[in-house]
Biopython code that builds the backbone (N, CA, C, O; Angstrom):
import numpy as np
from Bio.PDB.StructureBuilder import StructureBuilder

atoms = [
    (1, "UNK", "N", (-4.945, 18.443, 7.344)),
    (1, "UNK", "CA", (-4.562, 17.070, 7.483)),
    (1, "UNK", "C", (-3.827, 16.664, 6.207)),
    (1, "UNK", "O", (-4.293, 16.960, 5.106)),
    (2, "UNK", "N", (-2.394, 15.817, 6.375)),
    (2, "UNK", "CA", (-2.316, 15.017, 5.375)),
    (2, "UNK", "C", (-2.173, 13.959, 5.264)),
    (2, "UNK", "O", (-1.472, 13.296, 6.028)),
    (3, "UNK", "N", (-2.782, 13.510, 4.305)),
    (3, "UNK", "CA", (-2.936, 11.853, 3.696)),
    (3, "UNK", "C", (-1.919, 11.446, 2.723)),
    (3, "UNK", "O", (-1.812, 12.119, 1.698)),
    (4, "UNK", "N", (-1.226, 10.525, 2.893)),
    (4, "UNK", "CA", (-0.584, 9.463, 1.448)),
    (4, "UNK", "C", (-1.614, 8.469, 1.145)),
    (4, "UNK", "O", (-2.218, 7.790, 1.976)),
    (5, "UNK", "N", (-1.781, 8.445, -0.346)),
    (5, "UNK", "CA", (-2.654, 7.841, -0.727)),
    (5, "UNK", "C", (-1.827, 7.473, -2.512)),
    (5, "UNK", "O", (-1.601, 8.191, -3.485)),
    (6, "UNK", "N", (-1.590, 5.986, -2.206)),
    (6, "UNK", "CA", (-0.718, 5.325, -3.429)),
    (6, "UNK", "C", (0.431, 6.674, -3.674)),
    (6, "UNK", "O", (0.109, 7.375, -4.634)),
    (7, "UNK", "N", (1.333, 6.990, -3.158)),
    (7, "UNK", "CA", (2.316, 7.745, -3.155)),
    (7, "UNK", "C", (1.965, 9.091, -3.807)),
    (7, "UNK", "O", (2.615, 9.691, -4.662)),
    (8, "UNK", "N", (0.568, 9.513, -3.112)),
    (8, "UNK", "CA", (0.294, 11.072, -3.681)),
    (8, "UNK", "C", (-0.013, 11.062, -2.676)),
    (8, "UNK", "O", (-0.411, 10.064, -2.075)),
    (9, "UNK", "N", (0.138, 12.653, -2.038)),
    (9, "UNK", "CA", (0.032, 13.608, -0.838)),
    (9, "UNK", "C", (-1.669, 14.345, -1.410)),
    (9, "UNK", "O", (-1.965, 14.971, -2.428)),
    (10, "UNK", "N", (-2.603, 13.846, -0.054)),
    (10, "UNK", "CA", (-3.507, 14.759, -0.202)),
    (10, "UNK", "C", (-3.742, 15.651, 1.053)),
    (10, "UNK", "O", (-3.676, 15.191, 2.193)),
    (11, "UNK", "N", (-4.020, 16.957, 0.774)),
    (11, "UNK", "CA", (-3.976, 17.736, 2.126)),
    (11, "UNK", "C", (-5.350, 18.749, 1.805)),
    (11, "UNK", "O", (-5.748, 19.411, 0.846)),
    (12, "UNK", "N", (-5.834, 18.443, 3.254)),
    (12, "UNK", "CA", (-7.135, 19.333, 3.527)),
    (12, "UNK", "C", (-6.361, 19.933, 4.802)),
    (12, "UNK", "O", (-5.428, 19.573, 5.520)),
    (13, "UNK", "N", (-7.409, 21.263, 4.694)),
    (13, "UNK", "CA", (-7.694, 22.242, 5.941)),
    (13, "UNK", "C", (-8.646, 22.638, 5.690)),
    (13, "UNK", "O", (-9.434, 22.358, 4.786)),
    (14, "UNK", "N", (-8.695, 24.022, 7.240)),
    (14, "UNK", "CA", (-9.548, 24.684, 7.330)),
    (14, "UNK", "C", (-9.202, 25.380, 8.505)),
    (14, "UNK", "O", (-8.829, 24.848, 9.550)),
    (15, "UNK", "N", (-9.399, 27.134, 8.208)),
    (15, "UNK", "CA", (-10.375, 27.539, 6.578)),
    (15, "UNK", "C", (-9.491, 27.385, 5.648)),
    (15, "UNK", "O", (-8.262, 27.359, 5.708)),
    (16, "UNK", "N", (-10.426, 27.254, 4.525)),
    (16, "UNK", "CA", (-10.304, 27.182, 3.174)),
    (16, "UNK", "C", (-9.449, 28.606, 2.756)),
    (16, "UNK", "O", (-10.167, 29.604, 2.810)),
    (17, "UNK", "N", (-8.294, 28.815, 2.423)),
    (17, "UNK", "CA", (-8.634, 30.216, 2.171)),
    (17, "UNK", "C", (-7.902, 31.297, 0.973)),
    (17, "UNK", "O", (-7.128, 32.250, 0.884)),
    (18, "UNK", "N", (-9.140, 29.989, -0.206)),
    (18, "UNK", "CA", (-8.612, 30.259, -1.499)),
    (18, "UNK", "C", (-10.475, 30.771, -1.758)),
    (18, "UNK", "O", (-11.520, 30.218, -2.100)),
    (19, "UNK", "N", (-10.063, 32.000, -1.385)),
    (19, "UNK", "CA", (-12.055, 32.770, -0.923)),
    (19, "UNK", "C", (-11.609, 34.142, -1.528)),
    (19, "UNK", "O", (-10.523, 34.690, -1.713)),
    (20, "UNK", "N", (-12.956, 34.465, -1.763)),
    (20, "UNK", "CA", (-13.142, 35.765, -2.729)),
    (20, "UNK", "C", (-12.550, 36.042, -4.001)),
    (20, "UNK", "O", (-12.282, 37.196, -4.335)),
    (21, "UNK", "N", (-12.240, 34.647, -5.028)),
    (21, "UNK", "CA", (-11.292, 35.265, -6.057)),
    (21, "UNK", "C", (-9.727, 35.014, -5.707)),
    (21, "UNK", "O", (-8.854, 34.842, -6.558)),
    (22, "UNK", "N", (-9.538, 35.023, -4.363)),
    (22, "UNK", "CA", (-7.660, 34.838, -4.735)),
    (22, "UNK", "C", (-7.193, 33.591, -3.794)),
    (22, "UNK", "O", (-7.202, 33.246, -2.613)),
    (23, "UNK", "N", (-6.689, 33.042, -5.359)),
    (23, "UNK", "CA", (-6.263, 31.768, -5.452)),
    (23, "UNK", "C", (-4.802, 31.646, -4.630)),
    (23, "UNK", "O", (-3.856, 32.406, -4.835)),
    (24, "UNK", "N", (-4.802, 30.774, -3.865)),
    (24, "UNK", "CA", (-3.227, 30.406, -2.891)),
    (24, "UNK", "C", (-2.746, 29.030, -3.614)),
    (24, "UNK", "O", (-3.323, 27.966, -3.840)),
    (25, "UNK", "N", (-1.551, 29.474, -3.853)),
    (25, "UNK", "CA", (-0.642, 28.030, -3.986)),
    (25, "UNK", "C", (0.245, 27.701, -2.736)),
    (25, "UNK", "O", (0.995, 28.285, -1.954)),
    (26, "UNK", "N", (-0.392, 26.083, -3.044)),
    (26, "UNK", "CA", (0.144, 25.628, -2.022)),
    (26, "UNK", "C", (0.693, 24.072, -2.153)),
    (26, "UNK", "O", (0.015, 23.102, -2.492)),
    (27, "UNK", "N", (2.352, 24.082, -1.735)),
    (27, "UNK", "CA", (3.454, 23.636, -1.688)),
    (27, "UNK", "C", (3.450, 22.212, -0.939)),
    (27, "UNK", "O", (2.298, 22.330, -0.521)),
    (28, "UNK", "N", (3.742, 21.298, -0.581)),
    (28, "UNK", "CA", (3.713, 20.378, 0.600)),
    (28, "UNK", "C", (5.651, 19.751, 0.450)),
    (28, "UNK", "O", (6.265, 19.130, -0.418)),
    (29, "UNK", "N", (5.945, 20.213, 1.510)),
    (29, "UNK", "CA", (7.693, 19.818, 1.568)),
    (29, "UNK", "C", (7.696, 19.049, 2.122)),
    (29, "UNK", "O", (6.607, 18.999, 2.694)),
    (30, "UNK", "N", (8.612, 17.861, 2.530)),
    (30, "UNK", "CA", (8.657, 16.869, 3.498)),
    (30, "UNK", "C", (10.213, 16.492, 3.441)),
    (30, "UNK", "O", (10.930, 16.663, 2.456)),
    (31, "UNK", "N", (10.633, 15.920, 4.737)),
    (31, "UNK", "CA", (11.910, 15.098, 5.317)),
    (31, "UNK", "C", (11.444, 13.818, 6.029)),
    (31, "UNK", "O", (10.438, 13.578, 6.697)),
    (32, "UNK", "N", (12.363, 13.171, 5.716)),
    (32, "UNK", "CA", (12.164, 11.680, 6.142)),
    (32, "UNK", "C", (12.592, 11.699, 8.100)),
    (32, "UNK", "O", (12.165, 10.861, 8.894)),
    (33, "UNK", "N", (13.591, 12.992, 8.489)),
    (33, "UNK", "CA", (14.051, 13.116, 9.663)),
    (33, "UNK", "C", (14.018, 14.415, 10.617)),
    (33, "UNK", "O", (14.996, 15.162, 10.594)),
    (34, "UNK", "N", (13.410, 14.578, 11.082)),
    (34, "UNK", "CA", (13.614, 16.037, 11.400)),
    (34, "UNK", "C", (14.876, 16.945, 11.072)),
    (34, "UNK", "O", (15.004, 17.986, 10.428)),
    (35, "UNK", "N", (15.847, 16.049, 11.843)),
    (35, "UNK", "CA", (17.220, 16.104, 11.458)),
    (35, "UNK", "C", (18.218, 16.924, 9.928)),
    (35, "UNK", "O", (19.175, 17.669, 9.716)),
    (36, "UNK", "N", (17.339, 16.266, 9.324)),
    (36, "UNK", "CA", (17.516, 16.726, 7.695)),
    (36, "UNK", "C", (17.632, 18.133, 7.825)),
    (36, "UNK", "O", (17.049, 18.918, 8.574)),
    (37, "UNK", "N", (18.431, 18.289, 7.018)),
    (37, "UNK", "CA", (18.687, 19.795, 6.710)),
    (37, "UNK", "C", (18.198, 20.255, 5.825)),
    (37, "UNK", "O", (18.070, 21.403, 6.252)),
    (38, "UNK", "N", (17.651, 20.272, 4.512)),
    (38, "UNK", "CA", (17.042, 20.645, 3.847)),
    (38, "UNK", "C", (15.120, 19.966, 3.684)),
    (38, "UNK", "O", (14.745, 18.830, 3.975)),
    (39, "UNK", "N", (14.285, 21.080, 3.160)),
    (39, "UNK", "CA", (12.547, 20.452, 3.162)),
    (39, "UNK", "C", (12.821, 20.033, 1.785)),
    (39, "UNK", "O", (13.725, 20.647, 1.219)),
    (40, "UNK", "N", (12.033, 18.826, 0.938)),
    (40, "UNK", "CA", (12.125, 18.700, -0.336)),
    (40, "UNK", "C", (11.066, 18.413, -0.810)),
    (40, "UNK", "O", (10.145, 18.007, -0.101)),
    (41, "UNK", "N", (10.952, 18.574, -2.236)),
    (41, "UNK", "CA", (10.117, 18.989, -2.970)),
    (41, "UNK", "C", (10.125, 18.522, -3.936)),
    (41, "UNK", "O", (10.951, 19.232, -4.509)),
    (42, "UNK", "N", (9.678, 17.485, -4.953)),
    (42, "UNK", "CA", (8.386, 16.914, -4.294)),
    (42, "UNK", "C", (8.555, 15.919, -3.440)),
    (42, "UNK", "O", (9.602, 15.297, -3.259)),
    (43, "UNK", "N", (7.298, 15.720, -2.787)),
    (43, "UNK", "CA", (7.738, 14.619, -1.365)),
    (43, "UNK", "C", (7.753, 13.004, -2.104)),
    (43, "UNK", "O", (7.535, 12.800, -3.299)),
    (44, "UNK", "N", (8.056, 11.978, -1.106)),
    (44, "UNK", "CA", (7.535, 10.891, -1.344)),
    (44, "UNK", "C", (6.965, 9.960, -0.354)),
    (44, "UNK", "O", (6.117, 10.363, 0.442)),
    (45, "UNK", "N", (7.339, 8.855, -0.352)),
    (45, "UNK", "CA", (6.547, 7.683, 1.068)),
    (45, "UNK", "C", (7.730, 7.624, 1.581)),
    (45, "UNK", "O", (7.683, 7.039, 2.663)),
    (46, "UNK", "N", (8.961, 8.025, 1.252)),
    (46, "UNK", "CA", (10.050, 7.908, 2.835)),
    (46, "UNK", "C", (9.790, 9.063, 3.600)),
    (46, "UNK", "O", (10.313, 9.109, 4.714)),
    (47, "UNK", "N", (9.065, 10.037, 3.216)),
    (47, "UNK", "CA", (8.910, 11.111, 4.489)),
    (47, "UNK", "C", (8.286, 11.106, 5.465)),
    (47, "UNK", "O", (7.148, 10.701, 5.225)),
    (48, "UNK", "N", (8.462, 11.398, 6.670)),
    (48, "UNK", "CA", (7.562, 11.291, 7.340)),
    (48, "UNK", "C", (7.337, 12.830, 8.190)),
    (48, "UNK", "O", (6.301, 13.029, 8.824)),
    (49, "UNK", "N", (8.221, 13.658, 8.124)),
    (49, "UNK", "CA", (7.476, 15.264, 8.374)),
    (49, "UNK", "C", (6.938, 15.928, 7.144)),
    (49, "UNK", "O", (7.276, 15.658, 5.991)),
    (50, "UNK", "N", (6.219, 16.667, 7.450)),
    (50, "UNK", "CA", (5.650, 17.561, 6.552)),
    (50, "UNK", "C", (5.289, 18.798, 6.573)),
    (50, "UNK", "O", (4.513, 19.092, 7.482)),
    (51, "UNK", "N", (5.567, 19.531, 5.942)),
    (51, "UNK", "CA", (4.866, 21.062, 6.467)),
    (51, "UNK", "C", (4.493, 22.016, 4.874)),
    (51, "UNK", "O", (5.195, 21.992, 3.862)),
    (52, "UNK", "N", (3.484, 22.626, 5.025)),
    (52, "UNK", "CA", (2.631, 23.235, 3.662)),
    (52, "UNK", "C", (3.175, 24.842, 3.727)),
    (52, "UNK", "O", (3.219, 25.721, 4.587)),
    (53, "UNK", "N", (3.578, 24.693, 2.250)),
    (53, "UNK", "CA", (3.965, 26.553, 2.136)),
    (53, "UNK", "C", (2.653, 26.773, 1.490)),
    (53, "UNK", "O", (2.023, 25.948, 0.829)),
    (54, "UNK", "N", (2.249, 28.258, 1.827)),
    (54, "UNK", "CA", (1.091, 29.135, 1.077)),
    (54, "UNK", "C", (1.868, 30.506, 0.747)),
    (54, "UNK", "O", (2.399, 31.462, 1.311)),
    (55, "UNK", "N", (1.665, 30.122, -0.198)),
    (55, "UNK", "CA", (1.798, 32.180, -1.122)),
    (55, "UNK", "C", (0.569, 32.446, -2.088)),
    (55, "UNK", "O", (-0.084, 31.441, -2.369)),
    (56, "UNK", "N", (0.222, 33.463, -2.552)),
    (56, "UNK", "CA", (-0.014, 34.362, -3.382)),
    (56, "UNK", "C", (0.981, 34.143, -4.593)),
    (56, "UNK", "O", (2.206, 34.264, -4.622)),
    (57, "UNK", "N", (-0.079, 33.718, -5.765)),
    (57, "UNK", "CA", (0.620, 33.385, -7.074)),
    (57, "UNK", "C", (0.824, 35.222, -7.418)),
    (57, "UNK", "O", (1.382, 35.598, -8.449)),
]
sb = StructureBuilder()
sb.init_structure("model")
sb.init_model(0)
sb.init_chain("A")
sb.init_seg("    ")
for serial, (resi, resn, name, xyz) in enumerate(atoms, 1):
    if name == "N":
        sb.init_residue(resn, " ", resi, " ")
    sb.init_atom(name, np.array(xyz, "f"), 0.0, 1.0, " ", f" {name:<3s}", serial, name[0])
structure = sb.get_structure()
């Protein structure tokens, strides 16, 4: 799930799956339009899609 909360992005899931020792970074991109051609980084309160990258630092 994500939340805006005073123009910070908070995001839960599940599973969790920063388990056994290896730590995931994780990204949150957003566009104000689907449309948009590029995801950006960092987001703000004009976005309204969102989607979370996960990698391996």
């Amino acid at each position: 799930m994500i939340v805006m909360s005073n123009d910070v992005l908070i995001v839960t899931w599940t599973p969790n799956l920063n388990s056994n020792g290896e730590m995931r970074v994780y990204t949150v991109l957003g566009k104000t339009n689907l449309t948009d051609a590029a995801w950006m980084c960092p987001t703000n309160s004009g976005h309204r899609f969102f989607k979370v990258k996960v990698e391996l630092p």
